[in-house]
C-alpha positions in Angstrom: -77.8 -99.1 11.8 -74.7 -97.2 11.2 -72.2 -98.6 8.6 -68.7 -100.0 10.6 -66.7 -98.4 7.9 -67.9 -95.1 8.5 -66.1 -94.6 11.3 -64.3 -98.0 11.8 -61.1 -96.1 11.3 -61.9 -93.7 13.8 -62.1 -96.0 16.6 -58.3 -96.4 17.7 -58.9 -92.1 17.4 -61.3 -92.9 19.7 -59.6 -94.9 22.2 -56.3 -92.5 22.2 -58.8 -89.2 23.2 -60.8 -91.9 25.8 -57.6 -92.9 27.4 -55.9 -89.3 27.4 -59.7 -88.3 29.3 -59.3 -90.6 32.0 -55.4 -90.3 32.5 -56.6 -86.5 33.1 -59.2 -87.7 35.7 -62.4 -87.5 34.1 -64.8 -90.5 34.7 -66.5 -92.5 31.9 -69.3 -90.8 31.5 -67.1 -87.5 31.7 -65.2 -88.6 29.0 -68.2 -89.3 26.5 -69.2 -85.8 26.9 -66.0 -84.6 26.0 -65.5 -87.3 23.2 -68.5 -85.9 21.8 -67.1 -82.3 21.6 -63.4 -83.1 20.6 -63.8 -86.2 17.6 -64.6 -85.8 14.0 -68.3 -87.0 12.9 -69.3 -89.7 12.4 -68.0 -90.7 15.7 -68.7 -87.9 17.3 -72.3 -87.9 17.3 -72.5 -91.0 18.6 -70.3 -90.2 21.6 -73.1 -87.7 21.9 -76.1 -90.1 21.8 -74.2 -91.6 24.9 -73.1 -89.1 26.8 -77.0 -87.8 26.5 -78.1 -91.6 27.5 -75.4 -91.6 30.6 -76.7 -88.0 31.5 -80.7 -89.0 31.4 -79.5 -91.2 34.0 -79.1 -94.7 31.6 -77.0 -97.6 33.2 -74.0 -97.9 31.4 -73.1 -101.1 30.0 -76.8 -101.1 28.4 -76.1 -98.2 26.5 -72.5 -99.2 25.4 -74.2 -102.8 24.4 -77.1 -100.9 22.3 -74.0 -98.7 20.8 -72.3 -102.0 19.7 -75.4 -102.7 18.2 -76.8 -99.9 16.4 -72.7 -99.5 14.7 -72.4 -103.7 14.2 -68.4 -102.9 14.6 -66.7 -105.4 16.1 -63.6 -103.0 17.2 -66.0 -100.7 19.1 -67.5 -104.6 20.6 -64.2 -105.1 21.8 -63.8 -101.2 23.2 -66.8 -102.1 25.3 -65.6 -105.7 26.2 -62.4 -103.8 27.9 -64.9 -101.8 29.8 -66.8 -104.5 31.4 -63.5 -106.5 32.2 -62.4 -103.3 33.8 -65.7 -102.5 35.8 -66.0 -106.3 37.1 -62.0 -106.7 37.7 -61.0 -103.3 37.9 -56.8 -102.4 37.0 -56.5 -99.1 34.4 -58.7 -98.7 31.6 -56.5 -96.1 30.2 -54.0 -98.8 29.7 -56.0 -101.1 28.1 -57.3 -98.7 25.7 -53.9 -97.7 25.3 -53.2 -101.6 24.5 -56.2 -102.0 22.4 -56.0 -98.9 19.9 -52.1 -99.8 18.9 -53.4 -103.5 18.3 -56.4 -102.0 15.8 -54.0 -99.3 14.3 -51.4 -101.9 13.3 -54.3 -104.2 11.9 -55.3 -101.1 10.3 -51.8 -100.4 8.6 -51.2 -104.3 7.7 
């Protein structure tokens, strides 16, 4: 298990290069791949691990729960919980990511 504050601060980095890969067309699993090449480690390498699962063929939200998991973080819980509200209800994911990483990066700063 990977320690949350590792990379905890790293996740509103995260969701800023997530949400600037969709806005630019690319598809979640798309945007793992490029995730993995563009952030700093430790984050990156663990973008990796799931872009590798989603390109093995791996369904999704499985591999997003076992990330939660294996990190224990619960910002990267609630990265994943705006996924599965946008894949069962649909609306713009960029937008909530958008949403989300100002919420953690404020927290982070206060």
């Amino acid at each position: 298990m990977i320690s949350p504050t590792t990379f905890e601060h790293q996740i509103p980095e995260l969701m800023r290069h997530f949400e600037v890969t969709l806005r630019s067309g690319y598809n979640i699993r798309q945007s793992f791949a490029i995730l993995a090449r563009d952030l700093p480690e430790p984050i990156a390498a663990e973008a990796q691990l799931i872009s590798e699962a989603l390109e093995g063929e791996a369904p999704l939200l499985p591999t997003l729960d076992s990330w939660v998991q294996r990190t224990a973080s619960r910002d990267l819980d609630l990265l994943v919980a705006a996924i599965k509200v946008q894949l069962e209800v649909g609306g713009n994911l960029a937008d909530k990511l958008k949403f989300l990483q100002q919420l953690m990066a404020q927290r982070q700063l206060g």
